[in-house]
PDB file of N, CA, C and O in Angstrom:
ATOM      1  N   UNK A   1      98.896  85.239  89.044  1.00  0.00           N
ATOM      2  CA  UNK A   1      99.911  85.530  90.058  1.00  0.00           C
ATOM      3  C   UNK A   1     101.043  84.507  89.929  1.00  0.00           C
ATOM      4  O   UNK A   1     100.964  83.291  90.103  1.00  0.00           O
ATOM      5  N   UNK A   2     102.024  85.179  89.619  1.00  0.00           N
ATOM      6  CA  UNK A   2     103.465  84.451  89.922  1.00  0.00           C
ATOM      7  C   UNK A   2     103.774  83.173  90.627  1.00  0.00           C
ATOM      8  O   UNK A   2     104.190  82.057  90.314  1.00  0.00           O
ATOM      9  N   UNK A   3     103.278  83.999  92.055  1.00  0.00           N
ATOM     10  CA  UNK A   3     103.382  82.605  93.221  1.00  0.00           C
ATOM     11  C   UNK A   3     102.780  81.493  93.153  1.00  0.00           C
ATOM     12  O   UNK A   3     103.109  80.545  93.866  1.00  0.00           O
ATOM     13  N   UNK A   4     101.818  81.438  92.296  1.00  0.00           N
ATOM     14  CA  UNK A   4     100.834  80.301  92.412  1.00  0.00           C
ATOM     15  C   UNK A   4     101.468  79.055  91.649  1.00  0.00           C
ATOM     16  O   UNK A   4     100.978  77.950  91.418  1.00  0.00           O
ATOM     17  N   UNK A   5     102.795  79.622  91.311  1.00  0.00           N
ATOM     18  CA  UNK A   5     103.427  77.910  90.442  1.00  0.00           C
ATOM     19  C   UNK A   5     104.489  77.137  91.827  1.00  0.00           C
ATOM     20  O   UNK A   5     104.891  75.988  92.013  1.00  0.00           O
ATOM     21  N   UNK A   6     104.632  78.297  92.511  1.00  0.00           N
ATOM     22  CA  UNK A   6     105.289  77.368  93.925  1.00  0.00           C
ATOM     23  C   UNK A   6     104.452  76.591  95.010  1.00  0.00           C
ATOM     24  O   UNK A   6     104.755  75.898  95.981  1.00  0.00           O
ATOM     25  N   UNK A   7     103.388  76.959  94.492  1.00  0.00           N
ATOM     26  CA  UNK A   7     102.294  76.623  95.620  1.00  0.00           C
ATOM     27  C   UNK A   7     101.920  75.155  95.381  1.00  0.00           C
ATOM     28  O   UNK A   7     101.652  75.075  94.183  1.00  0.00           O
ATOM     29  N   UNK A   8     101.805  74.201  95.845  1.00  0.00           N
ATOM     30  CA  UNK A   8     100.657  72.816  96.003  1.00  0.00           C
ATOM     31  C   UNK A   8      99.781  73.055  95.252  1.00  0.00           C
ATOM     32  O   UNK A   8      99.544  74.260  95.181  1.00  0.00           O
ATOM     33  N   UNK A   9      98.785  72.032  94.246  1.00  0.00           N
ATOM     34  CA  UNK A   9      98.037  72.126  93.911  1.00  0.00           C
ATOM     35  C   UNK A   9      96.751  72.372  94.847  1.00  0.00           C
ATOM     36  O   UNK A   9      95.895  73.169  94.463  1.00  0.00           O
ATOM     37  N   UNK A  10      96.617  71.745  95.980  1.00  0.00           N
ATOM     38  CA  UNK A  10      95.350  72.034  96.493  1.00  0.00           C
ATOM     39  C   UNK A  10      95.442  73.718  97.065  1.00  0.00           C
ATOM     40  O   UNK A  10      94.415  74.286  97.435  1.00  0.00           O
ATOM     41  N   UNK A  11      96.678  74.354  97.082  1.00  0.00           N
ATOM     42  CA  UNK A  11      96.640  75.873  97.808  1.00  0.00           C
ATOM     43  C   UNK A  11      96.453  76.513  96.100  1.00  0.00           C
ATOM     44  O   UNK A  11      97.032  77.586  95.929  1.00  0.00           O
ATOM     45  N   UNK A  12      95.902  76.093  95.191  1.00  0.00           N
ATOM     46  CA  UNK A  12      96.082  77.148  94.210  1.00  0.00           C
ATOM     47  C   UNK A  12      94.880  78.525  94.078  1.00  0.00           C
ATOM     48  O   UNK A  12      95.035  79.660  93.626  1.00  0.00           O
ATOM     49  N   UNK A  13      93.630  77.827  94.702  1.00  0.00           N
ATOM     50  CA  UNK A  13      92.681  78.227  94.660  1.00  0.00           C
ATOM     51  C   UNK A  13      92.550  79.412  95.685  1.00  0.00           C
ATOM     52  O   UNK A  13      92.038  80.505  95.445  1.00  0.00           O
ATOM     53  N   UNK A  14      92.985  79.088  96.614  1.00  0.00           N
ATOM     54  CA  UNK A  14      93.528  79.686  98.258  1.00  0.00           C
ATOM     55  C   UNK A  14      94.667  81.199  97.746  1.00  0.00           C
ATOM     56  O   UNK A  14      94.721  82.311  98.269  1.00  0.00           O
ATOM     57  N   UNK A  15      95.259  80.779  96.845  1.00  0.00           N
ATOM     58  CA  UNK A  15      95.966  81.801  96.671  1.00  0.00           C
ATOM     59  C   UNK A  15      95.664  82.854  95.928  1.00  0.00           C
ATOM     60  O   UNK A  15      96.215  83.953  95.996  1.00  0.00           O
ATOM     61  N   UNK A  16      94.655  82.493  95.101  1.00  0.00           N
ATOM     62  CA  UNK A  16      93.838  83.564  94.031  1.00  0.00           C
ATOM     63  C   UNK A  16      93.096  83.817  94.616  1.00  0.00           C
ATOM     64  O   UNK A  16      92.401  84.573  93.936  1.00  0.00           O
ATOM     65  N   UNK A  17      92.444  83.647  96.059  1.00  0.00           N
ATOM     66  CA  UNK A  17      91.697  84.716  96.826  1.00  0.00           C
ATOM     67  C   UNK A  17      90.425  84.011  96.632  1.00  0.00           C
ATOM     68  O   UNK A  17      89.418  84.716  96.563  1.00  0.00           O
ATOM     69  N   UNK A  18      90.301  82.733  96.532  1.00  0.00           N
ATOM     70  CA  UNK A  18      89.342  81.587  96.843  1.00  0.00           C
ATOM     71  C   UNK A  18      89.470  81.645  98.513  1.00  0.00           C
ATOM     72  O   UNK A  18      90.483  81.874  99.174  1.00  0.00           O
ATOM     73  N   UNK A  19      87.645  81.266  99.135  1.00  0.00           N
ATOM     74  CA  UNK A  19      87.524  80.518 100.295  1.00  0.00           C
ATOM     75  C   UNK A  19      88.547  79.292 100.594  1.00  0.00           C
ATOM     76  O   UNK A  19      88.832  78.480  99.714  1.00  0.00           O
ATOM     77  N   UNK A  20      89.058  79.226 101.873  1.00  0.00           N
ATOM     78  CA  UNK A  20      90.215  78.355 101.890  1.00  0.00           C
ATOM     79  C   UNK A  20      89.670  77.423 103.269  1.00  0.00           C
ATOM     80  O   UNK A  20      89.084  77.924 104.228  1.00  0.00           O
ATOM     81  N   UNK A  21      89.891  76.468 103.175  1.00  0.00           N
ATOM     82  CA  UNK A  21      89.285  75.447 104.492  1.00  0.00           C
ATOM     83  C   UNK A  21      90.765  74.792 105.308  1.00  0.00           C
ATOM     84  O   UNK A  21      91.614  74.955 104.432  1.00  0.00           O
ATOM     85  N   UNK A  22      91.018  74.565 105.736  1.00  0.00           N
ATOM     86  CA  UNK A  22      91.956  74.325 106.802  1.00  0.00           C
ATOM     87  C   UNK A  22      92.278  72.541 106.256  1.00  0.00           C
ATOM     88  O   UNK A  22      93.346  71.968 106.038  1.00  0.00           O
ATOM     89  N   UNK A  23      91.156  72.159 106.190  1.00  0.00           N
ATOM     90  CA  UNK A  23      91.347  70.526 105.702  1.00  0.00           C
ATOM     91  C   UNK A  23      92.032  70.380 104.476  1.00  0.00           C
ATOM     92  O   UNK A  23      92.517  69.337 104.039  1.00  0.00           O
ATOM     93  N   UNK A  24      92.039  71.840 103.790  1.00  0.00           N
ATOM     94  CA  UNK A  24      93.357  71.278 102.793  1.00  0.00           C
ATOM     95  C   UNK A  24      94.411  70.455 102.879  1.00  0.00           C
ATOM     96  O   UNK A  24      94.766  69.324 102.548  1.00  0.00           O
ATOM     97  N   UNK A  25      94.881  71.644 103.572  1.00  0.00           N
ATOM     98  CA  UNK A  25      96.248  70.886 104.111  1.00  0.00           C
ATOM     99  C   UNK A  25      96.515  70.712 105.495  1.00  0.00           C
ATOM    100  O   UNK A  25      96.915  71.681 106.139  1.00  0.00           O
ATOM    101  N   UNK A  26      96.383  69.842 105.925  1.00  0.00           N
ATOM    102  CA  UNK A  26      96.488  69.469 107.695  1.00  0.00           C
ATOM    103  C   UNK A  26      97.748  69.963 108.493  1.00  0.00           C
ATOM    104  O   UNK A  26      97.692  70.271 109.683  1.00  0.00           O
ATOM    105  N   UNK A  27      98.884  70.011 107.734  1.00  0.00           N
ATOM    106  CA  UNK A  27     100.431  70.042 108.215  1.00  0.00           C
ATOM    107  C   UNK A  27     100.740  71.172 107.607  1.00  0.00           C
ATOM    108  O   UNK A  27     100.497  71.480 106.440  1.00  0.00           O
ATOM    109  N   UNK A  28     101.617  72.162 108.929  1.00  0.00           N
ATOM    110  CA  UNK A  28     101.811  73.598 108.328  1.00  0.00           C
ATOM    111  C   UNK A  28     103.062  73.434 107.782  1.00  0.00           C
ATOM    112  O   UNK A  28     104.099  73.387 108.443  1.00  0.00           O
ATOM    113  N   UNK A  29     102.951  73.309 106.111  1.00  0.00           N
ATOM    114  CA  UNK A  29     104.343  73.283 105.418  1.00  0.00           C
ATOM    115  C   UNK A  29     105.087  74.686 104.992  1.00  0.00           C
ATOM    116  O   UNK A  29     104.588  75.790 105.212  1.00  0.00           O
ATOM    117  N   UNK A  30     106.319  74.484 104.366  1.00  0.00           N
ATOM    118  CA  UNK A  30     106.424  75.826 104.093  1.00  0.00           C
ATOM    119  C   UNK A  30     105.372  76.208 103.039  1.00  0.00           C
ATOM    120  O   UNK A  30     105.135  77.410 102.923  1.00  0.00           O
ATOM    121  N   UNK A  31     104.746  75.384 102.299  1.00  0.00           N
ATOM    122  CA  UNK A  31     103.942  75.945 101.479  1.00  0.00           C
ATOM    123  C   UNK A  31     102.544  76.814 101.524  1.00  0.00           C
ATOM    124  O   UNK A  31     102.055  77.717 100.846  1.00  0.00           O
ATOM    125  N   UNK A  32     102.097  75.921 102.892  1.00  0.00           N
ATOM    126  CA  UNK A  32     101.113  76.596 103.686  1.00  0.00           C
ATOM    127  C   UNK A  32     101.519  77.852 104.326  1.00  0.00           C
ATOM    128  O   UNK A  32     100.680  78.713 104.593  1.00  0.00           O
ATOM    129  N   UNK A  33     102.884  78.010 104.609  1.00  0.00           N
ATOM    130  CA  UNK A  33     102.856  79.653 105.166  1.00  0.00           C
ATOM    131  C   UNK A  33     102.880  80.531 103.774  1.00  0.00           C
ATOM    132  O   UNK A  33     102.255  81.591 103.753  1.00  0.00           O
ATOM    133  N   UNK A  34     103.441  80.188 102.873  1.00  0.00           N
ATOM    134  CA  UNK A  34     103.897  80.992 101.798  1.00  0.00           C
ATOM    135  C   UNK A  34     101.720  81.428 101.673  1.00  0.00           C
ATOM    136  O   UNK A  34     100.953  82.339 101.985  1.00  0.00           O
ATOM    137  N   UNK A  35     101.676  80.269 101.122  1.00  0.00           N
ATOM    138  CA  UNK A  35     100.434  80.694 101.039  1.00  0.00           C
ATOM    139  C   UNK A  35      99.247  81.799 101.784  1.00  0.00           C
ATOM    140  O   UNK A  35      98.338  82.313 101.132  1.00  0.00           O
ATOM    141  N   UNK A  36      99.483  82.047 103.352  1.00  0.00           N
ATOM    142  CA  UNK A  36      99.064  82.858 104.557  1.00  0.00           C
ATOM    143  C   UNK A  36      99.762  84.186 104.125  1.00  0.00           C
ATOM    144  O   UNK A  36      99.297  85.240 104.560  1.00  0.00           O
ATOM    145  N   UNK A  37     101.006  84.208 103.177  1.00  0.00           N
ATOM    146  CA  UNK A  37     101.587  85.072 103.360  1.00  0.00           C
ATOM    147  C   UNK A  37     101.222  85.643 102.317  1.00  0.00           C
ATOM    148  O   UNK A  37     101.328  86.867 102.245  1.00  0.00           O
ATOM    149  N   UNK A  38     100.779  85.004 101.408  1.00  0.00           N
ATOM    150  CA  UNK A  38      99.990  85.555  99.808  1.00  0.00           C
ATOM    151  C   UNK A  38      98.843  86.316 100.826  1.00  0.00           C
ATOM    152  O   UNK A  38      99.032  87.373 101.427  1.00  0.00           O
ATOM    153  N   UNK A  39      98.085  85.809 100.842  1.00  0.00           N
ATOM    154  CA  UNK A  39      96.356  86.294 101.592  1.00  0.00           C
ATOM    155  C   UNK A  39      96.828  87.678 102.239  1.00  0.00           C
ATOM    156  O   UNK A  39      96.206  88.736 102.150  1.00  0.00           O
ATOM    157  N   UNK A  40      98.324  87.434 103.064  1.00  0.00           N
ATOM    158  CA  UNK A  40      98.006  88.816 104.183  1.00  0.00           C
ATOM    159  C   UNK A  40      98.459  89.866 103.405  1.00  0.00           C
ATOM    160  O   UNK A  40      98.064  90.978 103.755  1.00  0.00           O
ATOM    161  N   UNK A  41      99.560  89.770 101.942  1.00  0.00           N
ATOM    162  CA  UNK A  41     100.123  90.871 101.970  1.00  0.00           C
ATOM    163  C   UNK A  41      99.746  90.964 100.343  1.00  0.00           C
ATOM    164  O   UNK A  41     100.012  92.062  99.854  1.00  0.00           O
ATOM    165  N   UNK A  42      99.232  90.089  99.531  1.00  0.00           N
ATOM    166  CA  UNK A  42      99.064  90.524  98.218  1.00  0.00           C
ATOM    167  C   UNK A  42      97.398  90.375  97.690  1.00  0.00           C
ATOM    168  O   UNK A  42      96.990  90.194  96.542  1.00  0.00           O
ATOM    169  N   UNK A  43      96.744  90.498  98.755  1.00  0.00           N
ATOM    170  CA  UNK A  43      95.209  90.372  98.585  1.00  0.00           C
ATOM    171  C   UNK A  43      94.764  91.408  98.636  1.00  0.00           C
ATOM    172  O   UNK A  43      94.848  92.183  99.590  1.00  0.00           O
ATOM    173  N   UNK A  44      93.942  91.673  97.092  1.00  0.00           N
ATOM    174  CA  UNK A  44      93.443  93.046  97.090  1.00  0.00           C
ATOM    175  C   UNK A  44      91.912  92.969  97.643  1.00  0.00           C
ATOM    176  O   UNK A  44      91.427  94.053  97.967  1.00  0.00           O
ATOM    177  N   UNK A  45      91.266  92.050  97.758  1.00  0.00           N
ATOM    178  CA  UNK A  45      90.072  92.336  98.114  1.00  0.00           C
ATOM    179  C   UNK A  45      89.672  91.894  99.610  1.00  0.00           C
ATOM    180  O   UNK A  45      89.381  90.741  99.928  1.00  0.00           O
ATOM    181  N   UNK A  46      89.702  92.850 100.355  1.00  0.00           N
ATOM    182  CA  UNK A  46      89.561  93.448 101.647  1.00  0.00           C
ATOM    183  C   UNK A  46      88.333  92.730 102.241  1.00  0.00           C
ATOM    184  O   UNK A  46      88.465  92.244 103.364  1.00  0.00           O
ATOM    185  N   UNK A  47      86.928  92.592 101.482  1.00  0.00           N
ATOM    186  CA  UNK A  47      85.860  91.757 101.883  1.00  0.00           C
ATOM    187  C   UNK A  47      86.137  90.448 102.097  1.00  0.00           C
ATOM    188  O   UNK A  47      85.570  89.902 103.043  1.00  0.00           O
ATOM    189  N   UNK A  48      86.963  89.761 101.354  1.00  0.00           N
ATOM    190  CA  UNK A  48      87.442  88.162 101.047  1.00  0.00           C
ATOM    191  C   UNK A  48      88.174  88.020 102.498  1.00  0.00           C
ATOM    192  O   UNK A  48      88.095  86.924 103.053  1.00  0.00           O
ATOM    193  N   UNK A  49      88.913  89.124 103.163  1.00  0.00           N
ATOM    194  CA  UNK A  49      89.467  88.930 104.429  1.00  0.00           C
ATOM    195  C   UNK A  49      88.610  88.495 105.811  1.00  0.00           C
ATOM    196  O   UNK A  49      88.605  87.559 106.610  1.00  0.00           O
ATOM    197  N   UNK A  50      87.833  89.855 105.579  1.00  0.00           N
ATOM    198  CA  UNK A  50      86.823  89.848 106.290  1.00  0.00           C
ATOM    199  C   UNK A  50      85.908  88.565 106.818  1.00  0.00           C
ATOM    200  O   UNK A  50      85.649  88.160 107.951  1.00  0.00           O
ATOM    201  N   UNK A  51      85.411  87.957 105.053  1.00  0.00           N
ATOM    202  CA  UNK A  51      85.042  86.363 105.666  1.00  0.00           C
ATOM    203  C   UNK A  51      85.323  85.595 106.026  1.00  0.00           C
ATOM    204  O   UNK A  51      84.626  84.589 106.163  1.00  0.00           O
ATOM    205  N   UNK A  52      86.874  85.760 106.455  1.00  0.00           N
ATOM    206  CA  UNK A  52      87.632  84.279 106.479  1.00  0.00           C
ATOM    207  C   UNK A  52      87.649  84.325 108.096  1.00  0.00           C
ATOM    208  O   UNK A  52      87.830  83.286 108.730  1.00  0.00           O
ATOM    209  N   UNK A  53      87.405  85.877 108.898  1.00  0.00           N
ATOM    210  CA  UNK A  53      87.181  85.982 110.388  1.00  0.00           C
ATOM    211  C   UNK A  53      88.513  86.229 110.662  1.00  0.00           C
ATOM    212  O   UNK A  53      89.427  86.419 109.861  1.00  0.00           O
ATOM    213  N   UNK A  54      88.539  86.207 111.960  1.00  0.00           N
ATOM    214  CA  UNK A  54      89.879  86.669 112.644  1.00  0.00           C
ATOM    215  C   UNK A  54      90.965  85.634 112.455  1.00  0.00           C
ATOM    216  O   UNK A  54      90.713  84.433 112.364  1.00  0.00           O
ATOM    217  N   UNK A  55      92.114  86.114 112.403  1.00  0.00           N
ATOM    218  CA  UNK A  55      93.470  85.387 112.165  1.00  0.00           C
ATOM    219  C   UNK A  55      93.419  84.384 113.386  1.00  0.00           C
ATOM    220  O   UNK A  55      93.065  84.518 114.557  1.00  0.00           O
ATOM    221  N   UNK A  56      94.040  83.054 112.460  1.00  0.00           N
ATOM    222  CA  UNK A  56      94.336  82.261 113.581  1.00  0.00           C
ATOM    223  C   UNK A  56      95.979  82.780 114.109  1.00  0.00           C
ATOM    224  O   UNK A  56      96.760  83.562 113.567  1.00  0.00           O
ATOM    225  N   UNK A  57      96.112  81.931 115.472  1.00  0.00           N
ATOM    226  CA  UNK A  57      97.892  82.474 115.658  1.00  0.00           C
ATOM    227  C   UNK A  57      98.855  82.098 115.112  1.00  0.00           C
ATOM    228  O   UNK A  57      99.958  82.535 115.442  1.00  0.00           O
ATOM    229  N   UNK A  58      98.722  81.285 114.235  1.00  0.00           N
ATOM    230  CA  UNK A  58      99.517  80.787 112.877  1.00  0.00           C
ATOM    231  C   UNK A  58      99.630  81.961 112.096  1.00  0.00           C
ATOM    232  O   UNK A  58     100.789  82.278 111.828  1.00  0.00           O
ATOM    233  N   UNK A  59      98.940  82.519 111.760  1.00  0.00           N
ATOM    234  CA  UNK A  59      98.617  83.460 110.884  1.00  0.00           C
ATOM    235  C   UNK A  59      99.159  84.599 111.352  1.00  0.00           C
ATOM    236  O   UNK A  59      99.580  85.540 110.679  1.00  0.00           O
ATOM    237  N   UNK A  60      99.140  84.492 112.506  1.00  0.00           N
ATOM    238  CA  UNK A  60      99.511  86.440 113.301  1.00  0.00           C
ATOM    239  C   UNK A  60     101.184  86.149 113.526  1.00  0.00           C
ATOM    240  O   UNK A  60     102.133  86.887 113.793  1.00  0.00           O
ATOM    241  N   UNK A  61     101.040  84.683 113.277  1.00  0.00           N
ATOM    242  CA  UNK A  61     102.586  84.795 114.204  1.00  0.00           C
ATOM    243  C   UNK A  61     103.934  84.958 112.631  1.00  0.00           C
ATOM    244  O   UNK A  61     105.143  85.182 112.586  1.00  0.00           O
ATOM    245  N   UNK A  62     102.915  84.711 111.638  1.00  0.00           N
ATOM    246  CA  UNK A  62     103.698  84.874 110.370  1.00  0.00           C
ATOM    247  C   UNK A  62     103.368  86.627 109.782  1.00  0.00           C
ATOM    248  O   UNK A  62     104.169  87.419 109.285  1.00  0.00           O
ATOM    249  N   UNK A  63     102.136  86.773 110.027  1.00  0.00           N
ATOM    250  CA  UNK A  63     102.227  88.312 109.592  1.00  0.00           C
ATOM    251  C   UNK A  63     103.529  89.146 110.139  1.00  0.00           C
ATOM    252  O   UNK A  63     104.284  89.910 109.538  1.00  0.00           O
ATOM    253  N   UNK A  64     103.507  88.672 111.628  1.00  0.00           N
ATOM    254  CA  UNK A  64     104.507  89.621 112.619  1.00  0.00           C
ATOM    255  C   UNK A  64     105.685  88.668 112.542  1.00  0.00           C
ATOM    256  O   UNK A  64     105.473  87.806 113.395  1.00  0.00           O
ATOM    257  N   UNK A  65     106.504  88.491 112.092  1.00  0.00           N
ATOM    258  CA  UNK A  65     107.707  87.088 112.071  1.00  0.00           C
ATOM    259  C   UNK A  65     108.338  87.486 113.338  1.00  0.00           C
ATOM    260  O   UNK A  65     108.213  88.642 113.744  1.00  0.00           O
ATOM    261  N   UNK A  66     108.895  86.751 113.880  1.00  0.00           N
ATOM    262  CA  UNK A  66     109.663  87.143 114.950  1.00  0.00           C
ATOM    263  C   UNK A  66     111.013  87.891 114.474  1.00  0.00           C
ATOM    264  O   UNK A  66     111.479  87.538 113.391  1.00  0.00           O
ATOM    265  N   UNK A  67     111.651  88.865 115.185  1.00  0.00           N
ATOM    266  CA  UNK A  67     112.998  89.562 114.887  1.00  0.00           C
ATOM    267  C   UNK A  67     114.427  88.697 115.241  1.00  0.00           C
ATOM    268  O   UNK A  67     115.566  89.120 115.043  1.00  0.00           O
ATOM    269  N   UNK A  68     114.132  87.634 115.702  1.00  0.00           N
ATOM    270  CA  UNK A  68     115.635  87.033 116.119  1.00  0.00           C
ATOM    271  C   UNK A  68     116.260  86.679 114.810  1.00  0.00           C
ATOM    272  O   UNK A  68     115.544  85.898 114.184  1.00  0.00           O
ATOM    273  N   UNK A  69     117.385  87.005 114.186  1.00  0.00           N
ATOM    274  CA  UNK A  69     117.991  86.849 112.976  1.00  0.00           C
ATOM    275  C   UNK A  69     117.991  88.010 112.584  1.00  0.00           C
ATOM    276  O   UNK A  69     119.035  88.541 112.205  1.00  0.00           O
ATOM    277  N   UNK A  70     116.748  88.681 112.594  1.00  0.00           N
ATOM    278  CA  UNK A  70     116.847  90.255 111.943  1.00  0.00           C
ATOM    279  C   UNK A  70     117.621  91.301 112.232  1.00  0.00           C
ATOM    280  O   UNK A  70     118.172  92.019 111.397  1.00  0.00           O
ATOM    281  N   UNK A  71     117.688  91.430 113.627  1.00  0.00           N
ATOM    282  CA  UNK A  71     118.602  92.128 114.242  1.00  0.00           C
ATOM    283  C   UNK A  71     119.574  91.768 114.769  1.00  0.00           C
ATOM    284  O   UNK A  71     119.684  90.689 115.351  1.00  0.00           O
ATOM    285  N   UNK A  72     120.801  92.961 114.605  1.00  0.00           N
ATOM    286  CA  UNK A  72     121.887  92.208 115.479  1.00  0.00           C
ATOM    287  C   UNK A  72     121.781  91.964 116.883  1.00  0.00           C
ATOM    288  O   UNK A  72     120.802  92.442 117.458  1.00  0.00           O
ATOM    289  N   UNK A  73     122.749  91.199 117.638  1.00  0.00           N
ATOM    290  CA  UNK A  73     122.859  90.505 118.529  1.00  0.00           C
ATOM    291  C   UNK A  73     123.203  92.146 119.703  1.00  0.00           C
ATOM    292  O   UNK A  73     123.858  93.123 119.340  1.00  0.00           O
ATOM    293  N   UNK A  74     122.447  91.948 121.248  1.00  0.00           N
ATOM    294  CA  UNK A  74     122.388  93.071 121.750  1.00  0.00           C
ATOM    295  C   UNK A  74     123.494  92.808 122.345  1.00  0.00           C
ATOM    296  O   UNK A  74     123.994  91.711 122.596  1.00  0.00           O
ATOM    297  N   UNK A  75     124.010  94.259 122.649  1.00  0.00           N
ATOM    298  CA  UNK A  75     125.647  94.610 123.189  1.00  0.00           C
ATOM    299  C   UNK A  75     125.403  93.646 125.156  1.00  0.00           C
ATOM    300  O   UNK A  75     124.612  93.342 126.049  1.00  0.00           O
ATOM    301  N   UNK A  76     126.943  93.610 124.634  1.00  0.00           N
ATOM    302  CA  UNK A  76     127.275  92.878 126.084  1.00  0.00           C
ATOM    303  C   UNK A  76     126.864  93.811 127.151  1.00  0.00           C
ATOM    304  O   UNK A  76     126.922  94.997 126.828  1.00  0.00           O
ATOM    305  N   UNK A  77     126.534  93.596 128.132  1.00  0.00           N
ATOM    306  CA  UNK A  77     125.972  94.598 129.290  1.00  0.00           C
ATOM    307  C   UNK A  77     127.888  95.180 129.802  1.00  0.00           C
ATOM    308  O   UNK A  77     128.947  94.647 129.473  1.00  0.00           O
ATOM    309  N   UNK A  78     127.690  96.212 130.532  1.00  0.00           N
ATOM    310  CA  UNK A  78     128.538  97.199 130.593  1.00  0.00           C
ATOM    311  C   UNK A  78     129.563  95.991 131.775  1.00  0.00           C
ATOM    312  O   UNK A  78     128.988  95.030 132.286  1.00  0.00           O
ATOM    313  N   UNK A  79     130.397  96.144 131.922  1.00  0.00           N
ATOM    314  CA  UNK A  79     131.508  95.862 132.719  1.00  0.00           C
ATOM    315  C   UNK A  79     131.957  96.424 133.818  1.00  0.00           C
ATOM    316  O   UNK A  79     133.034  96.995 133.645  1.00  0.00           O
ATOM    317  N   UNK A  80     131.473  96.483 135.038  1.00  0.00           N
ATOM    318  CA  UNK A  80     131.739  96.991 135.989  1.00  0.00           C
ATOM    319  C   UNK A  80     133.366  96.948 136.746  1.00  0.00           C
ATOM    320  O   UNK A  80     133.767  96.121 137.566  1.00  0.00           O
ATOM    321  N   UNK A  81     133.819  97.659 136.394  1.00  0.00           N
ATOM    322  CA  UNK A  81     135.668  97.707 136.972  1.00  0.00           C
ATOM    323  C   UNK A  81     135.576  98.198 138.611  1.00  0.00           C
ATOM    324  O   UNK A  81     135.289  99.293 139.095  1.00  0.00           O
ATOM    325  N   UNK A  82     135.779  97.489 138.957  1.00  0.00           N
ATOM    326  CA  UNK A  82     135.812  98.381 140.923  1.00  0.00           C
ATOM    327  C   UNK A  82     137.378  98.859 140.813  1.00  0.00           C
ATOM    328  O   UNK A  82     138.325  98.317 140.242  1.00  0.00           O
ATOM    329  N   UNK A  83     137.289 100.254 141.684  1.00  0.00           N
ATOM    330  CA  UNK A  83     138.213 101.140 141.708  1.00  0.00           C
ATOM    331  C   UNK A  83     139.709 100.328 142.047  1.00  0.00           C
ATOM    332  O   UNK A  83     140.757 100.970 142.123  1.00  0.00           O
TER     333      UNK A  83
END
């Protein structure tokens, strides 16, 4: 896999769909999300998910990114003119 030359050496294993322990890396870098983001969206083996248990909210909060930036900015509310 491609990604695995941007990755930290200790996430290399993590990214080829190795058991991954949290004590890797203590501090969520960008490398550590890149890495969460390998697991959620380019992991073919579905059992390997399964063991790792339910997403932490690190994890959910990068699957689902937030939309602020994504979308444009919402219209000004309407302008009320009195007669």
């Amino acid at each position: 896999m491609e990604v695995k030359a941007e990755l930290h050496d200790s996430h290399r294993e993590f990214a080829s769909g190795i058991e991954y322990t949290r004590t890797t890396c203590t501090a969520l870098s960008s490398c550590h999300d890149r890495a969460h983001l390998i697991i959620r969206t380019k992991h073919r083996n579905p059992l390997a998910l399964k063991r790792r248990g339910p997403p932490t909210p690190t994890q959910l909060s990068i699957r689902f990114p937030p939309l602020r930036g994504l979308l444009p900015p919402p219209p000004f509310p309407p302008q009320v003119t009195k007669p």
